[in-house]
N, C-alpha and C positions, 0 to 999 in steps of 0.2 A: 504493500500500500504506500503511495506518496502522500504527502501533509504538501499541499497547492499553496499554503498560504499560513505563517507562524513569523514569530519573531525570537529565533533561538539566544542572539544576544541581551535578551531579558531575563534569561534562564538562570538560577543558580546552579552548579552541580550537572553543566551539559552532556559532561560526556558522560554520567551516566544517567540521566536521563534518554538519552540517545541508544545508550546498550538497551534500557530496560524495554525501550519502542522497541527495537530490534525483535527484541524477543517475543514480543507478540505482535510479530508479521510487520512493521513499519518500518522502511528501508530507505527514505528518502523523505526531502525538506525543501521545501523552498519559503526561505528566511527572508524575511523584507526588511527593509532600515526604518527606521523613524524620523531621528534627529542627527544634526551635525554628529553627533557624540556616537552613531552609534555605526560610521562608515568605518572605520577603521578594525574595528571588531568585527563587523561582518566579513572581512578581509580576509582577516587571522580562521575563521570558521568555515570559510570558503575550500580550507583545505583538509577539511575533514571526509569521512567518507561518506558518500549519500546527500551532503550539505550543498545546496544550488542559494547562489545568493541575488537580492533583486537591491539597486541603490538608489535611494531619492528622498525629499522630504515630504513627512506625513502632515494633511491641512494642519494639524493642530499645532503644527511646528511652522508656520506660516511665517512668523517673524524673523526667522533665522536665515541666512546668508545662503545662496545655493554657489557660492564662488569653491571651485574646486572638486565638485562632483564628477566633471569628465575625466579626473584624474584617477579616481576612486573606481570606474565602471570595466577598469582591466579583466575583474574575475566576473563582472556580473554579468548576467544572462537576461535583465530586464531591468527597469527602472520604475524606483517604486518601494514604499508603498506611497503614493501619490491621489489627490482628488480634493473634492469639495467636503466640508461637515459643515451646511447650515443650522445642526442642532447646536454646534458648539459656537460659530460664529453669525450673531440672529444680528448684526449692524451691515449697513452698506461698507463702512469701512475697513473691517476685517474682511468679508466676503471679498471685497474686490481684490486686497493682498490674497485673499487661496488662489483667486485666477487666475492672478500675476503670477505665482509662486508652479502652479499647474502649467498654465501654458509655456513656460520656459522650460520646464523637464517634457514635454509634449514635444518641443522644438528638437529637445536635444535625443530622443526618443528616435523620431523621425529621423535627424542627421544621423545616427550611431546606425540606425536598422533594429535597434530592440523592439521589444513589445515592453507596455506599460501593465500594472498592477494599479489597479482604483479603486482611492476609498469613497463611498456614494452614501451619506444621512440626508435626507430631508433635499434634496438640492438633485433627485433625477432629471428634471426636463432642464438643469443649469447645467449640469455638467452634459448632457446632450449636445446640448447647444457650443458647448463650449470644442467637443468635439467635431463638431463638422466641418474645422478649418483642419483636420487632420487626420481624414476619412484612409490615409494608408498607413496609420498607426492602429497595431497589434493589438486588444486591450483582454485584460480579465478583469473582471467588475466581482471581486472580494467579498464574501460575506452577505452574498444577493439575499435579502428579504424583500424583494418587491411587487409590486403585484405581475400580472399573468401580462398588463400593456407594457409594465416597464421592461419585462423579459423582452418580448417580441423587439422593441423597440432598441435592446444591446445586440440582439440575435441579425436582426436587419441589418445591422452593422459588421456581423461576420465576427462578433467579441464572444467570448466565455465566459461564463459567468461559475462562482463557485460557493457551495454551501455548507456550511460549517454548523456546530452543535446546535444555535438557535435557530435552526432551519428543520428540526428534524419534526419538527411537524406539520410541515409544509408537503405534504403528500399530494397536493396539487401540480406544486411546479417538478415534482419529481415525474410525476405521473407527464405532465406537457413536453418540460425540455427536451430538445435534441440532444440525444444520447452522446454525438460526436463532438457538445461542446460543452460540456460541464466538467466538473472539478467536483474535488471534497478537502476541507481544510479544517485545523483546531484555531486558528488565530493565537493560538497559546503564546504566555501564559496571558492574553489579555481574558481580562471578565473570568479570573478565576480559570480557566481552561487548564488539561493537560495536553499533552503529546497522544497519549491514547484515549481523548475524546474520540479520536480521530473515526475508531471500531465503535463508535455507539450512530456515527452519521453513516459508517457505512451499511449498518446493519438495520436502519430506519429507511435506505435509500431499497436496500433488498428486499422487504418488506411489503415495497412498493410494486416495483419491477426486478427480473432478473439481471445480474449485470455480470460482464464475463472480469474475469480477476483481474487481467491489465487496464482494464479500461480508462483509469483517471492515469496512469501512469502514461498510458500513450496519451491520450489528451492535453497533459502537462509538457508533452515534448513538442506536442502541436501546434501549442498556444506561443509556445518559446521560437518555433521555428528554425527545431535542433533533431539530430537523427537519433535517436534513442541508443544507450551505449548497448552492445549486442552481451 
């Protein structure tokens, strides 16, 4: 099983947390960055085993610098985790720093060839919007709880979308999504999360429909627009 979406540099005690995944089936991670602070350690984790790293800064990190990110994207395989939070920023004037702060890792997204990782609160049809000046950028839309238009409407666009613990009872969008564009993620350790949530979404997702064992695995290489290691 891959974890599509975590933040392993928040971890105490990683590498064994990492064995203890291991041991019940979870073999792979794709780590996102948050803040200035936390590029450099995604780095260092990058060379572990199964560890795929994503670099960018998260809205809530809005105010901080993005000088020096192309420098840091050597090991990454996407940029990210990046997007809008209108729950957190409810002012015209923060909102408009996430745009700034988004559209510039969007630019730099497009120039490099990666795919982006997005984070979407309350601010779907904004970050839509904000999207369409950059319709041959890659995306995975993190942590999707939205409804069945806002799916169609990342799907339309040829994005992924990926569902993590607070989704599992969404047997709706399980039941709709295309099967060839979804994901399963813990977010951990945010919102309390482990590493082995990860076996409680797969087995709500199974529940639903059957799904063959590789499947988020090849999908997570899809998204990345990387050949799967054999």
């Amino acid at each position: 099983m891959w974890d599509c979406h975590c933040h392993l540099t928040q971890m105490d005690d990683l590498s064994i947390q990492l064995d203890h995944a291991r041991r019940h089936g979870i073999h792979g991670w794709l780590s996102c960055a948050s803040d200035r602070a936390s590029w450099d350690r995604q780095r260092a984790i990058s060379k572990l085993p199964g560890v795929l790293i994503a670099q960018g800064l998260h809205p809530w990190f809005a105010d901080e610098s993005l000088e020096g990110l192309e420098n840091h994207l050597h090991e990454a395989v996407a940029i990210g985790e990046c997007g809008l939070d209108f729950y957190r920023a409810r002012d015209p004037e923060p909102r408009e720093r996430q745009r700034q702060i988004l559209r510039s890792q969007l630019e730099l997204a497009r120039r490099t060839g990666r795919p982006v990782v997005l984070h979407c609160v309350r601010a779907h049809q904004a970050l839509l919007q904000e999207m369409q000046a950059f319709p041959e950028v890659r995306c995975m839309l993190h942590g999707f709880l939205g409804s069945s238009a806002d799916a169609q409407a990342w799907l339309r666009r040829g994005d992924f979308l990926s569902l993590g613990p607070h989704a599992q009872s969404r047997a709706d969008l399980m039941r709709q999504l295309p099967l060839d564009r979804v994901l399963i993620e813990t977010d951990a350790p945010s919102r309390g999360a482990s590493l082995l949530d990860l076996k409680r979404v797969l087995t709500a997702w199974q529940q639903v429909q059957p799904l063959q064992e590789d499947l988020f695995e090849a999908n997570l290489y899809r998204f990345l627009g990387r050949r799967r290691p054999s």
